[in-house]
C-alpha positions as CSV (number, residue, x, y, z in Angstrom):
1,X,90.9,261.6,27.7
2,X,93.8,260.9,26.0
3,X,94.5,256.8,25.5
4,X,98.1,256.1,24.7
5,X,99.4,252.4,24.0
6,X,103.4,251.9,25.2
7,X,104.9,248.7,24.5
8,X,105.7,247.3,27.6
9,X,109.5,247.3,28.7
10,X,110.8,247.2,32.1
11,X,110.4,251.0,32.9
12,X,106.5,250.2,32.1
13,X,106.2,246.9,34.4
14,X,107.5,248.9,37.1
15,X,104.5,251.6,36.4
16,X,101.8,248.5,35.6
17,X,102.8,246.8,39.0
18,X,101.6,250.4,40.5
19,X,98.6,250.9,38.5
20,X,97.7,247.6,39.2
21,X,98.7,247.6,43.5
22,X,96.5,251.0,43.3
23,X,93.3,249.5,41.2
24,X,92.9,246.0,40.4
25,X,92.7,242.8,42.8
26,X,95.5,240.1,42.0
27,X,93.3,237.9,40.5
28,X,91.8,240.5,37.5
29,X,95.1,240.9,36.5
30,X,97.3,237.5,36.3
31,X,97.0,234.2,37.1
32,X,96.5,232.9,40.5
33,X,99.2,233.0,43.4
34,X,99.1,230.6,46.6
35,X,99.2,232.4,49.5
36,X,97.4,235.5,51.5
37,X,94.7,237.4,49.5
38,X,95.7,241.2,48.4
39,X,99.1,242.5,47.1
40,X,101.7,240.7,49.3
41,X,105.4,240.8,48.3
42,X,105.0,237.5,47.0
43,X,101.9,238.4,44.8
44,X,103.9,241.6,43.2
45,X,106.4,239.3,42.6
46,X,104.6,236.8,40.3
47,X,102.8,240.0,38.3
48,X,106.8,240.9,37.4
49,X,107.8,237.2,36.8
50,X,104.6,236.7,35.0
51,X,105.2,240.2,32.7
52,X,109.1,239.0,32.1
53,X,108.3,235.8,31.4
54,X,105.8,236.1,28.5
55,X,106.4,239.7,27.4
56,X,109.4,241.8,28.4
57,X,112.1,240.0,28.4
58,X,111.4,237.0,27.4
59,X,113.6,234.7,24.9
60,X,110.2,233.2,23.2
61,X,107.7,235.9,23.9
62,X,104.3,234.3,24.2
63,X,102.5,237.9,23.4
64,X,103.2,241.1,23.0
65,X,101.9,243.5,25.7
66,X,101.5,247.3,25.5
67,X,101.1,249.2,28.8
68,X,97.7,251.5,28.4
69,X,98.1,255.0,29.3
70,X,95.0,257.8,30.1
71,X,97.1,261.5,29.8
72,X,100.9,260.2,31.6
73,X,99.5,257.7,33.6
74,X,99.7,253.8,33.7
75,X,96.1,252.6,33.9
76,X,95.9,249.2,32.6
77,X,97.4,246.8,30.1
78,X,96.7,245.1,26.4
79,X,97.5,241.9,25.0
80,X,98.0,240.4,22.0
81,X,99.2,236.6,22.2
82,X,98.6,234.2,18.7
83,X,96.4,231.0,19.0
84,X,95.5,229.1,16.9
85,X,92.6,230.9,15.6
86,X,94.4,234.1,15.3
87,X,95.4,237.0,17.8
88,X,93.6,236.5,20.8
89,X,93.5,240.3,22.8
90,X,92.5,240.8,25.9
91,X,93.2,244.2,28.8
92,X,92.5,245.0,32.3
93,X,92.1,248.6,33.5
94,X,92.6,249.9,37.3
95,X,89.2,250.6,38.5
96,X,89.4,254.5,38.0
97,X,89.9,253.9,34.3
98,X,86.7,251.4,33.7
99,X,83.1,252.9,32.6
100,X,85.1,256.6,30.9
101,X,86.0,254.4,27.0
102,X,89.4,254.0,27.5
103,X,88.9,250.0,27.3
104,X,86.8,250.9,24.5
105,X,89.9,252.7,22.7
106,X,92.5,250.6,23.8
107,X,90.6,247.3,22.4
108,X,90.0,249.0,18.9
109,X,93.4,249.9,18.9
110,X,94.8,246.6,19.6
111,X,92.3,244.8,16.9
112,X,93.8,247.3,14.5
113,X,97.3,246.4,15.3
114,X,96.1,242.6,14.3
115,X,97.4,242.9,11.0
116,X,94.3,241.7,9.5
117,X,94.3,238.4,11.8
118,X,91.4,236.8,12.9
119,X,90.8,238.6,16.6
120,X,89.2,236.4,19.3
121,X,88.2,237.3,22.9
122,X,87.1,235.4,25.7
123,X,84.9,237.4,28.6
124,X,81.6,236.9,31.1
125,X,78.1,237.5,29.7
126,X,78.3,239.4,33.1
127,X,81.1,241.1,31.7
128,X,78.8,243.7,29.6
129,X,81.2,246.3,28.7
130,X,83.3,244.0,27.3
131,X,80.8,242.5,25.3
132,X,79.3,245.6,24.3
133,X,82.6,246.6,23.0
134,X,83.1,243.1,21.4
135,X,79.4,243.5,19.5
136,X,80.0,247.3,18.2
137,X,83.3,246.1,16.6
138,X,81.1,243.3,14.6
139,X,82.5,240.3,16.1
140,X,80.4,237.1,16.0
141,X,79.7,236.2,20.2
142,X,79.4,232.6,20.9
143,X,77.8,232.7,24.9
144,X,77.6,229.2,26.7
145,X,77.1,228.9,30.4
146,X,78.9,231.9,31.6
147,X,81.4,232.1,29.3
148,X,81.6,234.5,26.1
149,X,83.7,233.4,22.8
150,X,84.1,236.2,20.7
151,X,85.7,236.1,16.9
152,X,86.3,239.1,14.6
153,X,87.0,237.6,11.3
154,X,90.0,239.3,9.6
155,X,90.7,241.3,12.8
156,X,89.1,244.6,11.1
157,X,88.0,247.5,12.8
158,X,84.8,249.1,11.9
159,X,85.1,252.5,10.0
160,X,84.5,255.8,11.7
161,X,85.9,253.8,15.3
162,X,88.6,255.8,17.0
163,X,91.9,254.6,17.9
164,X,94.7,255.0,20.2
165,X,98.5,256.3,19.7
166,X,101.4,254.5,20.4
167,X,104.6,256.4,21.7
């Protein structure tokens, strides 16, 4: 396995509107649209006008997203967008990429890329992946309800963890 993280442009969008169509429901990957369930015109739509408008393209981008790669191919994507207590990051992967670490690389990568920000995450507690990725980088998990807070002070990545490349 081979994790590579692209900064998304529209050459990218075009390949993360494919990964996502082949492996990911609408709804793990972008905001809600009205309408039929499932990847109708008007659902791929919104995932580009949702991409352009806070990432490529955009005037005022609100984050900055990279498009993850497993070998060549578009499996997923990684956020970093500032509030106000730091980076926040967050991903989704097509369902052929979950449970093999590329989640696990692409989130160490993207806390590196902090700057030495404060990193926070929000998940599930049914989420445990993500939390279990969340506790082995040493970030301090606030659960309540359903919900998980999670804040890595100074955005640092724990020695010895793996990273990612970025072409």
């Amino acid at each position: 396995m081979t994790v590579t993280l692209r900064p998304l442009d529209e050459p990218m969008l075009v390949a993360l509107l494919d990964a996502a169509v082949a492996g990911a429901e609408p709804a793990e990957v972008m905001p809600p649209v009205a309408g039929a369930p499932g990847w109708t015109d008007a659902a791929r739509a919104a995932f580009l006008t949702f991409h352009r408008s806070r990432s490529v393209g955009a005037v005022a981008p609100v984050e900055r997203t990279w498009a993850i790669l497993d070998g060549d191919t578009v499996v997923g994507a990684g956020r970093l967008e500032p509030v106000a207590d730091g980076l926040e990051v967050g991903l989704w992967l097509a369902r052929g990429a979950r449970g093999r670490g590329v989640g696990r690389a692409a989130v160490r990568e993207l806390v590196a890329r902090a700057g030495g920000r404060p990193v926070v995450a929000e998940t599930t507690a049914d989420n445990a992946a993500a939390v279990a990725v969340l506790r082995e980088l040493g970030a301090v998990l606030v659960e309540s309800d359903d919900a998980v807070h999670a804040v890595l002070p100074g955005g640092r990545v724990p020695a010895g963890t793996a990273g990612v490349a970025e072409t």
